[in-house]
C-alpha positions as CSV (number, residue, x, y, z in Angstrom):
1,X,0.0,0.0,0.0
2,X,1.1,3.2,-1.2
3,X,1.7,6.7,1.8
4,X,-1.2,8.5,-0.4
5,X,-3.6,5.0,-0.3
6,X,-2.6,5.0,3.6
7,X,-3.4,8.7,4.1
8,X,-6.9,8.3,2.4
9,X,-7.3,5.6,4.7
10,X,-6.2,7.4,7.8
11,X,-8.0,10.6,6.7
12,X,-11.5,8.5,6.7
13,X,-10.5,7.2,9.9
14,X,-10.2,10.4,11.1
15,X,-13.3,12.2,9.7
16,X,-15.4,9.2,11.5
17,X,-13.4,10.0,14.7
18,X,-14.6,13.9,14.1
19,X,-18.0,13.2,13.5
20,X,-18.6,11.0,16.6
21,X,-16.5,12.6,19.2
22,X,-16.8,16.5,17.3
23,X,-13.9,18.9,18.5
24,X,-12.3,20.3,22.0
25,X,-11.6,16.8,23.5
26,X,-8.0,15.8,24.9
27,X,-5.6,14.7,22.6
28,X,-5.6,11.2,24.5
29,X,-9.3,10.8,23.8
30,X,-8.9,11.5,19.8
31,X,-5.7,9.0,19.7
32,X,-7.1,6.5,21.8
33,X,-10.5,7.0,19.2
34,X,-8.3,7.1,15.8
35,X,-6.6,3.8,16.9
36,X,-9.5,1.7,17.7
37,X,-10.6,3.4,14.1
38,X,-7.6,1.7,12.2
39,X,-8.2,-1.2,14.3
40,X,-11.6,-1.8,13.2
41,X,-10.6,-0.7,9.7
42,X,-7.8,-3.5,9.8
43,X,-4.5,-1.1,9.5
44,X,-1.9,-1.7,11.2
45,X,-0.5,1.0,13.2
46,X,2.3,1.2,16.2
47,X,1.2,4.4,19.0
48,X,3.9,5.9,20.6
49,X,6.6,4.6,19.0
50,X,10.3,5.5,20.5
51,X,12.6,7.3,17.8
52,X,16.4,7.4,19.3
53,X,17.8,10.9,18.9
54,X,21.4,10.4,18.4
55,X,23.6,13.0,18.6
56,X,27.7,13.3,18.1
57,X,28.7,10.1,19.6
58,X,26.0,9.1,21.8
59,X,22.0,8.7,21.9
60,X,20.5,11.3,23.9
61,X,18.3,10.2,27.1
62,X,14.8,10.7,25.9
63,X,13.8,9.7,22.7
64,X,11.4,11.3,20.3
65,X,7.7,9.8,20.7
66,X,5.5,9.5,17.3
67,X,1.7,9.5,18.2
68,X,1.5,6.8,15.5
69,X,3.1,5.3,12.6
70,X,0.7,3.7,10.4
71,X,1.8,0.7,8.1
72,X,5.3,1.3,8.8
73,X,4.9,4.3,6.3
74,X,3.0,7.2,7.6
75,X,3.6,9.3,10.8
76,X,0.6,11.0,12.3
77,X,2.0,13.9,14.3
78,X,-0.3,15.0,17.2
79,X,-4.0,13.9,16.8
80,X,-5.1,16.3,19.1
81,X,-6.4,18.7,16.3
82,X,-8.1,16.4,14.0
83,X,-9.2,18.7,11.7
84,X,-5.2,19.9,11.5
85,X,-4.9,16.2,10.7
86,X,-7.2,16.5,7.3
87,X,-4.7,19.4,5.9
88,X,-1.3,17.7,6.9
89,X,-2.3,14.1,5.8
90,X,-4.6,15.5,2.5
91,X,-1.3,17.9,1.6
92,X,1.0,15.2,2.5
93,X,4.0,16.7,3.7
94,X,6.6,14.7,2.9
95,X,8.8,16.2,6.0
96,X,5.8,13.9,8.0
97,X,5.9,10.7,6.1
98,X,8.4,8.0,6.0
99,X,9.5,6.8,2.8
100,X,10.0,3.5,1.9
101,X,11.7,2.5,-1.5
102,X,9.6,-1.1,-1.2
C-alpha cells in the first residue's frame, strides 16, 4: 500500500473520529478514538513509537515519541487537532511521512 492510499485511509478514519466525538476533547481521547478506528478498519498501526535521537557520539536520554506510525509508512504527528490532521495528511507533507523504497 502506497503513503497517499494509507493517508486516504487514515484521513477517513479520522473524519469518522470527528464526527462522533466532534472537537475540544483531549488529545488522549482523539488518539485513543483514531486507533481503535484503524483497528476496526484492519490497518496496522504502532502508537507511541520511541525514535532514538542520536547526537555526536552518543544517543541522547529521551527519545522522540511518534503519536502513530501507520503501516510502517506514515507518521501522524499529534492527533489532538483532527481537523489539522485532514490538511497535513490530505497535503502530505513529505517532512511527516516515511518513505519507503519497497
Amino acid at each position: 500500500m502506497c503513503e497517499n492510499e494509507i493517508s486516504r485511509k487514515i484521513i477517513g478514519a479520522a473524519i469518522e473520529v470527528h464526527r462522533i466525538l466532534g472537537p475540544g476533547l483531549l488529545e488522549s481521547v482523539y488518539e485513543e478514538a483514531l486507533c481503535h478506528e484503524l483497528h476496526l478498519r484492519g490497518i496496522k498501526f504502532l502508537r507511541q513509537q520511541p525514535v532514538p535521537i542520536p547526537y555526536k557520539d552518543i544517543k541522547l536520554g529521551t527519545d522522540l515519541r511518534l503519536d502513530l506510525l501507520v503501516e510502517e509508512k506514515v507518521i501522524v504527528p499529534q492527533v489532538k487537532d483532527i481537523s489539522r490532521l485532514f490538511t497535513i495528511l490530505g497535503l502530505g507533507f513529505k517532512s511527516e511521512r516515511i518513505c519507503n523504497s519497497n
